[in-house]
TORDOKOL-674655 format. One record per residue (C-alpha): x, y, z. Coordinates in steps of 0.1 Angstrom, whole numbers, padded with zeros to 4 digits, always signed. Last residue first. Layout:
N
XYZ;...
% end
This chain:
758
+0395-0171-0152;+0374-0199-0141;+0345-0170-0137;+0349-0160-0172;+0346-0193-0182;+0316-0201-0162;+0299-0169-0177;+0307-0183-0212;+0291-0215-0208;+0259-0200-0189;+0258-0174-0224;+0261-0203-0246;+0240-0225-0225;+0207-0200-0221;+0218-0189-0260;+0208-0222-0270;+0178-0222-0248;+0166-0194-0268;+0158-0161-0253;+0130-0140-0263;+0137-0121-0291;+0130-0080-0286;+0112-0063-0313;+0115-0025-0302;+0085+0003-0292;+0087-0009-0257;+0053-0005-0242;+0045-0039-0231;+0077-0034-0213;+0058-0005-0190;+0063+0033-0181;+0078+0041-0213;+0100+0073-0221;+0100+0090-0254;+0128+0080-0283;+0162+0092-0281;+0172+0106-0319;+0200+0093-0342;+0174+0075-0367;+0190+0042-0368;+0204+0047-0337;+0176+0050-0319;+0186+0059-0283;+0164+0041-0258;+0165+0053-0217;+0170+0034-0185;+0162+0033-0152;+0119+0033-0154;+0119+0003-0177;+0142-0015-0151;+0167-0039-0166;+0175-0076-0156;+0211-0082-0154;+0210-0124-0154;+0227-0142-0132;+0228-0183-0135;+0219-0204-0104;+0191-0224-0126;+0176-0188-0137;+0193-0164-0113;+0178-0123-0119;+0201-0093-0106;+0179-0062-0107;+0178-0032-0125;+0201+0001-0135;+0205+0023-0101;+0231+0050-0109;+0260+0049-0092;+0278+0063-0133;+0295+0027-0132;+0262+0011-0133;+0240+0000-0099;+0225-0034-0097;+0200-0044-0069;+0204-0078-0060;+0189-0119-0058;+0158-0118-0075;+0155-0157-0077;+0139-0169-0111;+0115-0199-0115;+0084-0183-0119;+0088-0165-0089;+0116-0166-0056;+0119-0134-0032;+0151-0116-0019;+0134-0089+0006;+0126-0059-0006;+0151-0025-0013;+0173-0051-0027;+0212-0054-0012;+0241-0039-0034;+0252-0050-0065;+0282-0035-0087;+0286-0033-0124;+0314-0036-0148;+0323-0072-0143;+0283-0080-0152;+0282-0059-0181;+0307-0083-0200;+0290-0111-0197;+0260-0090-0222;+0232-0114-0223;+0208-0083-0208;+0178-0095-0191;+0140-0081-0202;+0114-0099-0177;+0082-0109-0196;+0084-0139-0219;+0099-0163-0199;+0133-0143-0205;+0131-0118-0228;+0163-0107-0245;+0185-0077-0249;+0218-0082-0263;+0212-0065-0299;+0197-0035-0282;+0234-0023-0277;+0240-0024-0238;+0244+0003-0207;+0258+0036-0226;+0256+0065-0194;+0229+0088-0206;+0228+0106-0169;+0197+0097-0151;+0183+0074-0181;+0211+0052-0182;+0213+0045-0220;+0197+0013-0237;+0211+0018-0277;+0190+0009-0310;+0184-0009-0340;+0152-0006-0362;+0132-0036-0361;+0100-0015-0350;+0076-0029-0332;+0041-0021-0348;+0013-0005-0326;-0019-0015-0342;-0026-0038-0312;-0026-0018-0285;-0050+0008-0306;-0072-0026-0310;-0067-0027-0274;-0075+0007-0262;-0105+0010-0285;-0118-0027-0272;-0115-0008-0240;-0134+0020-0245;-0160-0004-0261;-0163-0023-0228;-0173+0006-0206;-0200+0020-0231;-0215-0018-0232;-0208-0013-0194;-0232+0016-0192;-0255+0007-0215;-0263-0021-0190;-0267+0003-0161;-0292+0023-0181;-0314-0008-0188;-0307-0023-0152;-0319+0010-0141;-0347+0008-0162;-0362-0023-0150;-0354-0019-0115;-0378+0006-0119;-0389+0012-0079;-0356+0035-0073;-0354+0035-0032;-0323+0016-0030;-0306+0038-0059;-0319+0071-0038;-0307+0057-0002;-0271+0052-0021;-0269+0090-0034;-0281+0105+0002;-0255+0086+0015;-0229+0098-0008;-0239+0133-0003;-0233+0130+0036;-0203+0115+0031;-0193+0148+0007;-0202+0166+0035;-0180+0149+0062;-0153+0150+0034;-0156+0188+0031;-0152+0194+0063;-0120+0172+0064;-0108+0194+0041;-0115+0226+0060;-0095+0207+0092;-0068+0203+0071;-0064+0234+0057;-0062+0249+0089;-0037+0228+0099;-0036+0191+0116;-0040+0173+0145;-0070+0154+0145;-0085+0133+0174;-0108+0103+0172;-0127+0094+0201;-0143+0062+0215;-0166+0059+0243;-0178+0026+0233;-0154+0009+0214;-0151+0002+0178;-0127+0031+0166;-0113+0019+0134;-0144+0033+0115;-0129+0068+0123;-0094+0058+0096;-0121+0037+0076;-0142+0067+0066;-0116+0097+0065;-0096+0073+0045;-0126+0074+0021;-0135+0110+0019;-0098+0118+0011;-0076+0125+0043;-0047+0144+0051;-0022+0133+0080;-0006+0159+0103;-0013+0132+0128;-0043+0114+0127;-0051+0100+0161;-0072+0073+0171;-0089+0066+0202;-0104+0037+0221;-0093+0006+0201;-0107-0029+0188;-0084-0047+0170;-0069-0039+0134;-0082-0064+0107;-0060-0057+0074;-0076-0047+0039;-0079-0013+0044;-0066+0020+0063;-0040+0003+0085;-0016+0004+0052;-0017+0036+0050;+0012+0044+0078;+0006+0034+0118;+0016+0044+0147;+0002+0015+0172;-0005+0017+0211;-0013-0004+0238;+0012-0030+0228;+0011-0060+0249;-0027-0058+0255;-0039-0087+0238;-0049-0071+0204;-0018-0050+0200;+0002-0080+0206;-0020-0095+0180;-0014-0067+0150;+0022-0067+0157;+0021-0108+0150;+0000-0098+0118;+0022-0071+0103;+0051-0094+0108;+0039-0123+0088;+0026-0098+0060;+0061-0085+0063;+0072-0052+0073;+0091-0022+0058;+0106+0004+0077;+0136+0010+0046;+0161-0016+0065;+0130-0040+0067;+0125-0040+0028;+0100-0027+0010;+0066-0027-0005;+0053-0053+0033;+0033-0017+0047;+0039-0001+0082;+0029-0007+0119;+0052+0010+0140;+0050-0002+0178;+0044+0016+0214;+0051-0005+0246;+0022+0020+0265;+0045+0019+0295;+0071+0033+0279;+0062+0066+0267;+0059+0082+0234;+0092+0086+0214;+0097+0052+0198;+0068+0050+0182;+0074+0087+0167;+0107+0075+0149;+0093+0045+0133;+0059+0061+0124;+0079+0092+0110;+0099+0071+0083;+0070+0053+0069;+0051+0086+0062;+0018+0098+0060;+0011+0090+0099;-0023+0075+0118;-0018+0071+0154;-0037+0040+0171;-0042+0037+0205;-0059+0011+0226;-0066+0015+0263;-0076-0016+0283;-0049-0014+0307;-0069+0027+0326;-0092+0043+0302;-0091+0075+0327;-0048+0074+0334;-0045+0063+0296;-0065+0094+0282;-0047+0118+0297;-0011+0100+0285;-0021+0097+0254;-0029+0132+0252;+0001+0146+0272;+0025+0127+0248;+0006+0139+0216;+0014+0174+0230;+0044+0166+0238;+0048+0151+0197;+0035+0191+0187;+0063+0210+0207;+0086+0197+0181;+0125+0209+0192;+0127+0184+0223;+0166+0174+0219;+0176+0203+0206;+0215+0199+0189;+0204+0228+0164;+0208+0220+0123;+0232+0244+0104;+0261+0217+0102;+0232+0197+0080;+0224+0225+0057;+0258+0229+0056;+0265+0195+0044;+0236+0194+0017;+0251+0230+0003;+0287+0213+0003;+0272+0181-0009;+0253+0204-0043;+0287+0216-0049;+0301+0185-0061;+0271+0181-0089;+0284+0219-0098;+0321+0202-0111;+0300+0184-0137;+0307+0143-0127;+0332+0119-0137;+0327+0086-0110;+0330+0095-0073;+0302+0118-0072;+0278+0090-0069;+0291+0080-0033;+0291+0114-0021;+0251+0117-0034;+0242+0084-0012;+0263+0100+0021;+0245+0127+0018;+0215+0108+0019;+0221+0094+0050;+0236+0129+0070;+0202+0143+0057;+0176+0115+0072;+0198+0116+0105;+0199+0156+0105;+0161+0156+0101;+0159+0131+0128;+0179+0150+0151;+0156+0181+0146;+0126+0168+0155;+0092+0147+0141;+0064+0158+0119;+0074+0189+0108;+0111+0185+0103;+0102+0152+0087;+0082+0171+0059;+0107+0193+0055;+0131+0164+0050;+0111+0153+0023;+0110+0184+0007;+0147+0187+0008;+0156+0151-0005;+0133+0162-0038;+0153+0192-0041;+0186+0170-0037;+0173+0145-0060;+0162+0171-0089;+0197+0189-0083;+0216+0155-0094;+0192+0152-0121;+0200+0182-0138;+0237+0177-0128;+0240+0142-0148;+0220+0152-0176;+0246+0184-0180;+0273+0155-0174;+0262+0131-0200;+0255+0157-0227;+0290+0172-0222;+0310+0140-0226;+0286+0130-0258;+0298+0162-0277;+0287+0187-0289;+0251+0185-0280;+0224+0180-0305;+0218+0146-0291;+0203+0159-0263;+0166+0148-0271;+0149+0158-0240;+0130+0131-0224;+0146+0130-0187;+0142+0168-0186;+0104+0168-0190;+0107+0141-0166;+0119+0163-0142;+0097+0194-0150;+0065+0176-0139;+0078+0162-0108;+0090+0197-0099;+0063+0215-0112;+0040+0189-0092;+0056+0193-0057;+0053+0233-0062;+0021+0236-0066;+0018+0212-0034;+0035+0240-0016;+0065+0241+0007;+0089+0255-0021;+0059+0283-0020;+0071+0305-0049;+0066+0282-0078;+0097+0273-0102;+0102+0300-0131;+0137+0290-0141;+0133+0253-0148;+0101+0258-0166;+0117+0283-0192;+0146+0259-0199;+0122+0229-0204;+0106+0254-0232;+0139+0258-0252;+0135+0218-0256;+0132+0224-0300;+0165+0248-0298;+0189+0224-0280;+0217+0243-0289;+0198+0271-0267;+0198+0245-0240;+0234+0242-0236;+0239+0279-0235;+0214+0281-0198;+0230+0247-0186;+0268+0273-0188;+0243+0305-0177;+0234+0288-0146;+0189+0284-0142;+0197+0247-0126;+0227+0257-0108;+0199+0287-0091;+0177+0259-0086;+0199+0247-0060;+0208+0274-0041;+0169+0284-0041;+0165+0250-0026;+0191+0253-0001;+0177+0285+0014;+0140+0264+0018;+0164+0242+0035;+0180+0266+0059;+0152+0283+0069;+0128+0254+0076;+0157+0241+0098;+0163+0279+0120;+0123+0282+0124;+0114+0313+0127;+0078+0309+0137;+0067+0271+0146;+0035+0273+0155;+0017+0247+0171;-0006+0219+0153;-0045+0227+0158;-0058+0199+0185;-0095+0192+0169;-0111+0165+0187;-0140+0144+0179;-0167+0119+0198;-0169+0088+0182;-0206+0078+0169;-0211+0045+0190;-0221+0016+0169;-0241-0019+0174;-0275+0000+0189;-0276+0015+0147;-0281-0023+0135;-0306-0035+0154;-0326-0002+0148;-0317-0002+0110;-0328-0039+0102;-0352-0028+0075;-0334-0011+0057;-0296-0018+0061;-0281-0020+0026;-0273-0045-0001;-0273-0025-0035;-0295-0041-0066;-0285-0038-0097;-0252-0050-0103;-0228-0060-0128;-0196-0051-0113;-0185-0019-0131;-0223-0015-0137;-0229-0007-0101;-0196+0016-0100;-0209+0037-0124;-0243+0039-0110;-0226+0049-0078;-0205+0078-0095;-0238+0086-0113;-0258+0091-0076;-0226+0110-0064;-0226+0133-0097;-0264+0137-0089;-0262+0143-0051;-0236+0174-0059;-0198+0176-0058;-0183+0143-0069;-0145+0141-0063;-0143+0124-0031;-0173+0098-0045;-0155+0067-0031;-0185+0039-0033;-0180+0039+0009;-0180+0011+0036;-0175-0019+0006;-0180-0055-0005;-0188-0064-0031;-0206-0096-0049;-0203-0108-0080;-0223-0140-0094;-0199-0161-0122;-0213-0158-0153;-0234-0183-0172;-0242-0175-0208;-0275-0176-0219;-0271-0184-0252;-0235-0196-0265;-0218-0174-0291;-0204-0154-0262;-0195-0116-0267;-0218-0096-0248;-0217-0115-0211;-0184-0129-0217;-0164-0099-0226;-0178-0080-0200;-0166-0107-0175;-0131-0106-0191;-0132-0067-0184;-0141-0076-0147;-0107-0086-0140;-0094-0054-0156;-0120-0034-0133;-0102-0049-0101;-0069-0036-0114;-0080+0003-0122;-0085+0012-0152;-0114+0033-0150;-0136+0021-0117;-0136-0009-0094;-0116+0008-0060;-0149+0010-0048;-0147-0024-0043;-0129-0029-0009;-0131-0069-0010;-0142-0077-0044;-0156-0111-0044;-0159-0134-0077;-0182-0166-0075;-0190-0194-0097;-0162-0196-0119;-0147-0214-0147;-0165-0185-0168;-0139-0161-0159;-0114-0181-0178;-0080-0201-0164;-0048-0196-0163;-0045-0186-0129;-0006-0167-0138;-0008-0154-0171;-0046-0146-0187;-0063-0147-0150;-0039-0128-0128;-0027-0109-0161;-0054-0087-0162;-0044-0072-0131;-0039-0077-0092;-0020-0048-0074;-0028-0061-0039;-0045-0035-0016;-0078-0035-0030;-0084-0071-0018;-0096-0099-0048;-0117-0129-0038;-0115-0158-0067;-0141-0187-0051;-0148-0219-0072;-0176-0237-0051;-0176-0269-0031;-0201-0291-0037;-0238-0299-0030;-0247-0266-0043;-0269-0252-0017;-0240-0265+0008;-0212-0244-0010;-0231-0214-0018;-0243-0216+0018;-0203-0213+0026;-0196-0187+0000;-0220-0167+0018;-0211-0171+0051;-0178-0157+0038;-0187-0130+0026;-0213-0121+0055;-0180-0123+0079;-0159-0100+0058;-0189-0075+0061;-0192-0074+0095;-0205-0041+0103;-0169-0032+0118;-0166-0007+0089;-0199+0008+0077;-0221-0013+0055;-0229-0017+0017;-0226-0051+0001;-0224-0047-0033;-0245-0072-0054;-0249-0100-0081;-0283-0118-0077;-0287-0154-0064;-0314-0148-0042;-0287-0159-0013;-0266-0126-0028;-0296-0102-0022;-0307-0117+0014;-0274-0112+0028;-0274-0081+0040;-0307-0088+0059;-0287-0114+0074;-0261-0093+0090;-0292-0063+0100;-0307-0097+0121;-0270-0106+0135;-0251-0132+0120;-0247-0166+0138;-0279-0183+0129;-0272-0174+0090;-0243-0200+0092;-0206-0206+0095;-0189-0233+0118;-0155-0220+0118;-0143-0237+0149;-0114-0218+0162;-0079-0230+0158;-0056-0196+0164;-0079-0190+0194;-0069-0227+0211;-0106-0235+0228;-0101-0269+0209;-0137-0285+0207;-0127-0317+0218;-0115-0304+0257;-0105-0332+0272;-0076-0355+0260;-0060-0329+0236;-0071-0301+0264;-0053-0321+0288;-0020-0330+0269;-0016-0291+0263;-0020-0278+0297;+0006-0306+0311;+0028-0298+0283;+0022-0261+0291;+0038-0270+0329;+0048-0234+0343;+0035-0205+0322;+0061-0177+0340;+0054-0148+0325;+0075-0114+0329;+0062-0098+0297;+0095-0099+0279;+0096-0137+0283;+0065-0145+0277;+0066-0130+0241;+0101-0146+0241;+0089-0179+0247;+0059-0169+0218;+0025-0157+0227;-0007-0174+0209;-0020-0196+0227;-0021-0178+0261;-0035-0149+0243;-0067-0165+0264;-0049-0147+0296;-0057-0112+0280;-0028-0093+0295;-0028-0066+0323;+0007-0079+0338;-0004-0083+0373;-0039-0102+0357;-0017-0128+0335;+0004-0137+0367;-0026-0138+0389;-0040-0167+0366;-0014-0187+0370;-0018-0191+0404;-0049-0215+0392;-0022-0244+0387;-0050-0269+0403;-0056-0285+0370;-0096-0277+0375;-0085-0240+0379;-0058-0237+0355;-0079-0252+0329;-0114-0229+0334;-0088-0199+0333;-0077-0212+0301;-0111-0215+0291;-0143-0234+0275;-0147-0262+0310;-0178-0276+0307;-0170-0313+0294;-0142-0314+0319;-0165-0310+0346;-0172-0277+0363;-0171-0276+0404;-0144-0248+0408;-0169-0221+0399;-0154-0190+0383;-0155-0192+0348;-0138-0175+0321;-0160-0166+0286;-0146-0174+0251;-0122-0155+0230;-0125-0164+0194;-0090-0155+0176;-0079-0142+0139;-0110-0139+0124;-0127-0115+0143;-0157-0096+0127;-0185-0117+0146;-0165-0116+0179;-0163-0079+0171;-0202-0076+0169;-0209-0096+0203;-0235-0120+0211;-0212-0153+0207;
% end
């Protein structure tokens, strides 16, 4: 292969046609080579009339072939030939993975002349440089060097791995291996995931009784150490350092001396700025921003206004509640209202009259947090997509706030669906009301009629929601598809990992042309080749920026933004802050002491590793308290359990032994997709009697379990007659809870039969 992107592919190797007739079976590398000596070569016309890539041949599905117009003819035929013939299987999902130095590229090898010396190191290098490729060569001349094959633990930014991946689940130490990989690892600072797995490596290198402890090597990988919030060449050159001792390194793997073969490999894109169109008087914006004053005014009523002077000590919620920020649009105004919220969800309203009147004021203040929160996001469909779908997304969660009104509400939480209804009468019936997806339209569709079948798009989005809609509103012939992230469930515009992938290879063959795609096209997945990408209304952080333009791999290629003022100024500021980083990683190559930056680098993680001693020992120190205590529903202090039925099952998920709780909830269908794990089946969502989301149904051996959620459900101490604060994890719980005995497995499993029976 002499190509960068064959290098980069994993997921097919495409291999050259041939045109002569006279090959022998020993010669023939494609399927045109197949059809030809088979005498089938009409085939090939097929495959050319429909503008796809005839080696895809492999991996299309009947109904792939079907929608394309294909006719295959006698596959068997195909198949028993290249089984008989062909050894070295020219099948693209089955390529031969024969990895070595002599297939990497001169700047490829120079990369990997750190690691082969044996020395941890990040692997810097612009996207489509490879890097994935290098890893892997790596591990294989680990393997061979060593005779045997090689412990590997490779980590991807996008998976939310922690401390636990080693201490629960791999049970294993860091010292049982040889090699750790951090795909994306700039993400190795603070707390994050990636740096938890390298606290056990800390541990290990200053903590071991035994002399010259051997560590597993480290190696990164990375386009950008992630500086968005360092301003000058020193913060950037720290901010580096940083991430060097995160993952015990000293020395960075750059281009140096390769430069000129590895600078004729990449086209700079050329860029486009398309300002977004003006929108003056807009009937939609109107009526929402309108509904958001409507709403806040219930908040700042005089009948909440008396409740909080009983509640003398949260007199300060009260004054955040009735000075909201003037731009509703603003992000000001996003964090006031995220901030105020849970200021709300952990007052103490126990000085209240009575319990009736707490639960409903808690019931209204979070009913008009939702419908704020419901507005803003349909402003921010209003500008990215067109009227109908703002009226679609509204009419939807209308629907959601009707169906918690039905239980006892305050008679204002009723008033909030007539303001939601006519917001939603208000919208106009026009079919074409954003001028800004025409303007898309006319760009694709210019740059389609001069790049002709071989065009690739890809349209970067914020939001799941607008790359369904806007796929299906550019044209036809370029068989548009959404491309969005596996956290939720199909009905939501989630997608599998499988699904993601099959989209991914009908984009690379041709029978999508174009993909509108959310956050999860910026890392960790291998997107094709395209021409152009467009970032729609979409900000970007210096990284993003990066890997959003590094997605163009063509010659020729452009990247256009459409975006605001703002948007364009920020996207200045990356440019210069990639500058600055560049400037920072040429400085570290060029130190000569490597003496004294491995010195200063080591302080650094003996500096790292004592902050998180501190957090530990402080971890530790915290004492449950055996007091007892009340779970409430946090939206609207609905009683749920006493504390005296909670119970940890397999030492992690909290289930409630209550039989009782089970007749009084209902279940609806999980946001994700019903998934097995340790055991248990996560079979439903589980709402109370109040509507309010409360957990999860768990089955252990076919039984149900109600398993709460941490972030649904609040803790009254009644012991002490006060609500305690809110937690963000279980670990943080400030109650013992038992773990469940297998005596209490059968008694509860007993009883739950009986009540079924009954």
């Amino acid at each position: 292969m002499d190509t960068l992107e064959h290098c980069e592919s994993t997921s097919c190797q495409q291999l050259p046609s041939c045109n002569s007739d006279s090959k022998t079976p020993n010669e023939i590398n494609s399927v045109g080579d197949i059809l030809r000596f088979l005498g089938i070569e009409k085939y090939i016309k097929e495959f050319e009339d429909q503008e796809v890539d005839m080696d895809s041949f492999w991996t299309l599905k009947a109904e792939d072939l079907k929608e394309i117009g294909v006719k295959i003819g006698p596959t068997s035929k195909i198949m028993k030939y290249i089984e008989e013939n062909v050894k070295s299987s020219i099948c693209p999902l089955q390529p031969p993975m024969v990895l070595n130095s002599k297939q990497l590229y001169p700047f490829q090898r120079e990369l990997l002349e750190v690691p082969l010396s044996g020395e941890n190191t990040i692997i810097y290098a612009r996207t489509n440089a490879g890097k994935t490729l290098i890893a892997f060569t790596f591990e294989r001349a680990q393997e061979l060097l060593n005779n045997k094959k090689i412990d590997l633990f490779c980590l991807t930014a996008d998976e939310d791995r922690t401390t636990y991946t080693f201490s629960n689940v791999m049970k294993v130490n860091i010292d049982d291996f040889t090699l750790l990989v951090f795909d994306e690892c700039h993400h190795t600072m603070g707390f994050d995931s990636y740096n938890n797995v390298m606290a056990f490596y800390r541990l290990k290198k200053f903590q071991s009784a035994t002399p010259n402890t051997i560590l597993p090597q480290t190696l990164g990988l990375t386009a950008s150490p992630n500086i968005y919030t360092s301003r000058t060449e020193a913060d950037a050159v720290e901010h580096v350092k940083m991430l060097m001792a995160n993952l015990d390194v000293v020395k960075l793997s750059t281009v140096v001396k390769e430069k000129e073969d590895f600078e004729q490999f990449f086209d700079t894109p050329t860029n486009e700025n398309l300002p977004v169109a003006s929108r003056d008087n807009d009937p939609v914006v109107k009526n929402i921003i309108s509904a958001i004053k409507q709403v806040e005014r219930k908040m700042q009523d005089d009948s909440v206004k008396h409740h909080f002077d009983i509640m003398e000590t949260d007199s300060h919620v009260l004054k955040d509640i009735k000075n909201p920020p003037l731009d509703r649009s603003s992000t000001r105004y996003l964090s006031w209202l995220k901030r105020t919220k849970l200021k709300v969800e952990e007052m103490d309203y126990s000085s209240l009259e009575t319990e009736s009147t707490a639960y409903k004021i808690k019931r209204l203040l979070h009913a008009c947090f939702r419908n704020i929160e419901v507005y803003l996001q349909a402003y921010a469909t209003n500008e990215t997509l067109e009227y109908k779908d703002v009226k679609e997304e509204l009419q939807k969660e209308c629907q959601s706030f009707e169906h918690e009104s039905q239980t006892d509400c305050h008679e204002q939480e009723k008033d909030l669906i007539t303001i939601m209804q006519e917001v939603i009468s208000g919208i106009p019936e026009d079919e074409k009301s954003n001028p800004d997806i025409n303007r898309v339209v006319q760009v694709l569709e210019r740059e389609y009629t001069e790049r002709g079948s071989k065009s690739r798009f890809l349209i970067f989005v914020k939001r799941r929601m607008t790359a369904l809609k806007l796929a299906d509103k550019l044209p036809d012939f370029l068989h548009s598809h959404h491309l969005t992230g596996s956290s939720i469930s199909e009905e939501q515009g989630g997608m599998s990992i499988d699904e993601q992938n099959d989209v991914i290879e009908r984009f690379r063959i041709g029978m999508h042309k174009c993909l509108v795609a959310t956050s999860v096209a910026f890392e960790g997945i291998d997107i094709p080749d395209c021409n152009m990408t467009i970032r729609y209304k979409l900000d970007a952080n210096v990284i993003t920026s990066l890997q959003m333009r590094g997605r163009i791999r063509t010659k020729e290629g452009k990247q256009l933004i459409m975006g605001t003022f703002k948007q364009y100024h920020k996207e200045t500021l990356n440019i210069e802050r990639q500058y600055i980083m560049n400037l920072a990683v040429e400085k570290i190559v060029n130190n000569n002491d490597n003496q004294a930056l491995g010195n200063e680098l080591d302080k650094l993680q003996r500096d790292t590793m004592k902050k998180e001693e501190t957090k530990r020992n402080a971890r530790n120190l915290i004492t449950k308290k055996s007091a007892k205590f009340d779970l409430h529903c946090r939206k609207c202090f609905m009683s749920i359990c006493k504390g005296n039925f909670l119970r940890k099952l397999l030492g992690c998920h909290r289930v409630v032994i209550d039989i009782e709780l089970l007749g009084r909830n209902k279940t609806k269908p999980l946001k994700k997709k019903a998934r097995s794990f340790d055991g248990l089946e996560k079979k439903y969502k589980v709402e109370g009697p109040c509507c309010h989301d409360w957990g999860v149904i768990l089955a252990k051996d076919e039984v149900n379990f109600l398993c709460l959620s941490q972030e649904d459900i609040k803790i009254y101490n009644t012991t002490e007659n006060n609500y305690e604060k809110n937690f963000k994890k279980w670990v943080d719980f400030p109650f013992e809870i038992d773990e469940m005995t297998e005596e209490e497995f059968q008694n509860y499993k007993q009883s739950l039969n009986m009540l079924k029976s009954n």
